[in-house]
C-alpha positions as CSV (number, residue, x, y, z in Angstrom):
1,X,112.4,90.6,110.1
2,X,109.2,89.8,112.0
3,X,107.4,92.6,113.2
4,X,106.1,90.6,116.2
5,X,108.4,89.0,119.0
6,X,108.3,85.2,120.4
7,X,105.5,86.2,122.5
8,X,103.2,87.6,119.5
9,X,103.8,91.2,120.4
10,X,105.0,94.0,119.1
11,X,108.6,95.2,121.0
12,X,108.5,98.1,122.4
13,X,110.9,100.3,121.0
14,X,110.0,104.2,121.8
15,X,112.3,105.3,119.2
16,X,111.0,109.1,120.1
17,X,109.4,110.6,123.4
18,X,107.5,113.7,122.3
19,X,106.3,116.8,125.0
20,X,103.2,117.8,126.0
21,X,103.5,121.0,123.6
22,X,104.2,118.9,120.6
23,X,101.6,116.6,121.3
24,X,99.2,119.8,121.1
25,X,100.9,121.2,117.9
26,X,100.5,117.7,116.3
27,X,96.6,117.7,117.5
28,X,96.0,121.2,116.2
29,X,98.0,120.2,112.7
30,X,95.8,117.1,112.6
31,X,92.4,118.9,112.6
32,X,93.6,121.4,110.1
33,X,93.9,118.5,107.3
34,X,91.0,116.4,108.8
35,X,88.9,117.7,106.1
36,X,91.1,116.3,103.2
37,X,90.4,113.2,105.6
38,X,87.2,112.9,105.6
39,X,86.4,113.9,102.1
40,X,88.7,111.2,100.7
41,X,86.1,108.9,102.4
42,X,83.6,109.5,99.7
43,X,86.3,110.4,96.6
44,X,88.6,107.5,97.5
45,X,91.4,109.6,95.8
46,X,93.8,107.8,98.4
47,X,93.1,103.8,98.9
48,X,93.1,102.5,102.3
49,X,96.4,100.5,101.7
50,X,98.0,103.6,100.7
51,X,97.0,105.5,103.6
52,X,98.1,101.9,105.4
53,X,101.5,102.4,103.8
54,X,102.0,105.9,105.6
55,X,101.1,105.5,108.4
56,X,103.4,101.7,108.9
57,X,106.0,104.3,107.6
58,X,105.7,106.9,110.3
59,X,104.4,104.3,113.0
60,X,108.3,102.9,112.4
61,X,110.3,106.2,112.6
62,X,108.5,106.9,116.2
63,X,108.6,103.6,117.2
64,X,104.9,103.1,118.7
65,X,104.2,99.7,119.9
66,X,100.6,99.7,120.3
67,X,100.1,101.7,116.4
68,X,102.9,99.0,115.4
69,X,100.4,96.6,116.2
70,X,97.2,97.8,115.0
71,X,98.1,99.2,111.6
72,X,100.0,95.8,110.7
73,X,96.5,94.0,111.9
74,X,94.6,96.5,109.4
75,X,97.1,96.4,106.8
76,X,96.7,92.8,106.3
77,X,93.0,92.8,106.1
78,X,93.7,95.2,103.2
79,X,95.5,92.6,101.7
80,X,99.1,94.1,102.2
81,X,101.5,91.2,102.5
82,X,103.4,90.3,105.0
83,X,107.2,90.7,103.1
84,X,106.1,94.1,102.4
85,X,104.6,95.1,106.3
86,X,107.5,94.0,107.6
87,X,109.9,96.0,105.6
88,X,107.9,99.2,106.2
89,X,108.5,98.7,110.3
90,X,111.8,97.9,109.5
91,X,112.2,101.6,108.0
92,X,112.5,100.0,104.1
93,X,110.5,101.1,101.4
94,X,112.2,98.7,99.3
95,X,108.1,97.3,98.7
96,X,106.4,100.4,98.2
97,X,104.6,100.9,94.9
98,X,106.4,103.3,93.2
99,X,103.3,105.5,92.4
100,X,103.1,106.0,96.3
101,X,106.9,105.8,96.9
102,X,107.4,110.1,97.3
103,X,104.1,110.1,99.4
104,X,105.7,107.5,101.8
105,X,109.3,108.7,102.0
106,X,107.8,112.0,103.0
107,X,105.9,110.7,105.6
108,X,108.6,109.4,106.6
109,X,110.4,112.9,106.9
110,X,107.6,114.3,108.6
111,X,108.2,112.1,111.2
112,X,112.0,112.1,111.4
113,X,111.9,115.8,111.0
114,X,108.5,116.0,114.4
115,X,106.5,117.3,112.0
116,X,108.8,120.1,110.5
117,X,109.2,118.9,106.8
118,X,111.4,121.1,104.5
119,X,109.7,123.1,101.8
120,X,111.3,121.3,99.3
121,X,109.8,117.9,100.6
122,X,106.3,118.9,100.5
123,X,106.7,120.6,96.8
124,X,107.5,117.3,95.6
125,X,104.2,115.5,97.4
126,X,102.7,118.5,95.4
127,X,103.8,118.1,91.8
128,X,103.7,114.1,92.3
129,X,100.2,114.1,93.4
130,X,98.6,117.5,92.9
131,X,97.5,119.8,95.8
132,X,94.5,117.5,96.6
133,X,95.4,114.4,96.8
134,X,98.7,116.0,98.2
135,X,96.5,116.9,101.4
136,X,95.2,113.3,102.0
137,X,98.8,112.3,102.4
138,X,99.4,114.9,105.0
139,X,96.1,114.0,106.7
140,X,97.6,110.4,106.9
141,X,100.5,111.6,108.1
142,X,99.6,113.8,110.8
143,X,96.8,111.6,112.2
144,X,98.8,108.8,112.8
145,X,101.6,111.5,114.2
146,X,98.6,112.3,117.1
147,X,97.9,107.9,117.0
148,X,101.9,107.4,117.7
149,X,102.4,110.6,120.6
150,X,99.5,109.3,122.5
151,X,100.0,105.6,121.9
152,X,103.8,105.8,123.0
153,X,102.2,106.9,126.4
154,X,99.5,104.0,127.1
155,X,102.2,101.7,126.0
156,X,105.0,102.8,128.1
157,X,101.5,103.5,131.1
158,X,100.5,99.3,130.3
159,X,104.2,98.1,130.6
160,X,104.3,100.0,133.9
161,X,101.0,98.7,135.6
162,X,102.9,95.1,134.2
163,X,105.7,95.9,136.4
164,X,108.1,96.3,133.1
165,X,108.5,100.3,132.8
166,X,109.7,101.6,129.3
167,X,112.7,103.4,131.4
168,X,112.1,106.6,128.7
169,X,109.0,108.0,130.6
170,X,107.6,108.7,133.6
171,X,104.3,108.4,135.1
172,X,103.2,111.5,135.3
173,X,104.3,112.1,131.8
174,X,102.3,108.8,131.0
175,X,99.2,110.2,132.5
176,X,99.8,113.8,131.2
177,X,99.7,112.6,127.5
178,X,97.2,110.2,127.7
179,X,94.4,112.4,129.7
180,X,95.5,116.0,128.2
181,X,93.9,114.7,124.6
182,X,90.3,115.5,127.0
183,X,91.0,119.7,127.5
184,X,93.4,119.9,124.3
185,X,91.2,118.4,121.9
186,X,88.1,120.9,122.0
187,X,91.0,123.6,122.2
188,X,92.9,122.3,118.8
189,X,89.9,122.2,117.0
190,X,88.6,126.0,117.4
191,X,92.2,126.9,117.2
192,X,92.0,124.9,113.6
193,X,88.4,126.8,112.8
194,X,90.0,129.9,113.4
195,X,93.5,129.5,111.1
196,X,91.1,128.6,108.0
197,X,89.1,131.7,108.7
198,X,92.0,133.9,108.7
199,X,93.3,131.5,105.7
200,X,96.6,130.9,107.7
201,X,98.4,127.9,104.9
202,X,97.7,124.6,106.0
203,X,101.5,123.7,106.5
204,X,104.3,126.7,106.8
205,X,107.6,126.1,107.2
206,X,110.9,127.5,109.1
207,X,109.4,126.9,112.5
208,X,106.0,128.1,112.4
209,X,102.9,125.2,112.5
């Protein structure tokens, strides 16, 4: 399976529409493991195609056109083939490494799940990985979780202004996603500053964020 159709694109396939709340949940998620982020930078306890890997895996259960086509255009630079791109948006991991194969399959579940893994799923990330490494992972995840939400929007706002509307938004839930990211942003990163300072865990379970 090609991840691109006859006309070199990726098809648009919006396989979830997310709200306005759960875009700010996923945001204020995201900066709580954006340290683990940017400390792997200079540990490089994750590789780049491994962080590749998760977010193709999670880019394919939400079904994000526009993050379909950039992560496969970074992926290859990495040197990830193309067998092995194209099974990840087809929702395989049939060509993961097997050292990263829990770490994908739960990013996987993150996704399915909108960001509400089971406890059990993350214990296992945990004893495969260890607690710091385990973080990265969920970094990955939930920053390409903010990357899909938002770019489900410009896509289905570009195929609009082309005269070819998605038919699974609106416009003013278009423009609602793509300029809220301005006034929630600031807002999900205090509200981040303050769970570490009252040491609130960096992924609960059973409903709460």
């Amino acid at each position: 399976m090609d991840p691109l159709d006859k006309s070199g694109k990726i098809p648009k396939s919006y396989k979830r529409i997310y709200s306005l709340s759960e875009f700010y949940t996923a945001l204020y998620r995201g900066m709580k493991t954006i340290g683990a982020m940017k400390q792997n930078r200079k540990t490089k306890d994750i590789s780049k195609d491994f962080i590749e890997r998760i977010m193709l895996a999670v880019t394919e259960v939400n079904g994000c056109p526009v993050c379909s086509y950039g992560h496969t255009k970074w992926a290859l630079e990495e040197g990830m083939s193309n067998e092995e791109i194209n099974l990840l948006l087809a929702g395989s991991s049939e060509a993961v490494p097997s050292s990263e194969l829990v770490a994908v399959l739960f990013a996987q579940h993150y996704a399915d799940s909108r960001g509400n893994p089971s406890q059990d799923s993350w214990q296992r990330v945990v004893d495969v990985y260890g607690l710091s490494k385990s973080l990265i992972i969920l970094g990955a995840t939930r920053a390409i979780m903010i990357g899909n939400i938002w770019g489900i929007a410009f896509s289905s706002f570009s195929s609009r202004l082309k005269g070819k509307p998605s038919g699974k938004t609106h416009f003013l839930y278009e423009m609602g996603i793509m300029l809220s990211i301005v006034p929630f942003l600031p807002v999900a990163i205090v509200h981040a500053l303050v769970a570490k300072i009252i040491a609130l865990p960096v992924l609960s379970f059973k409903g709460s964020s």
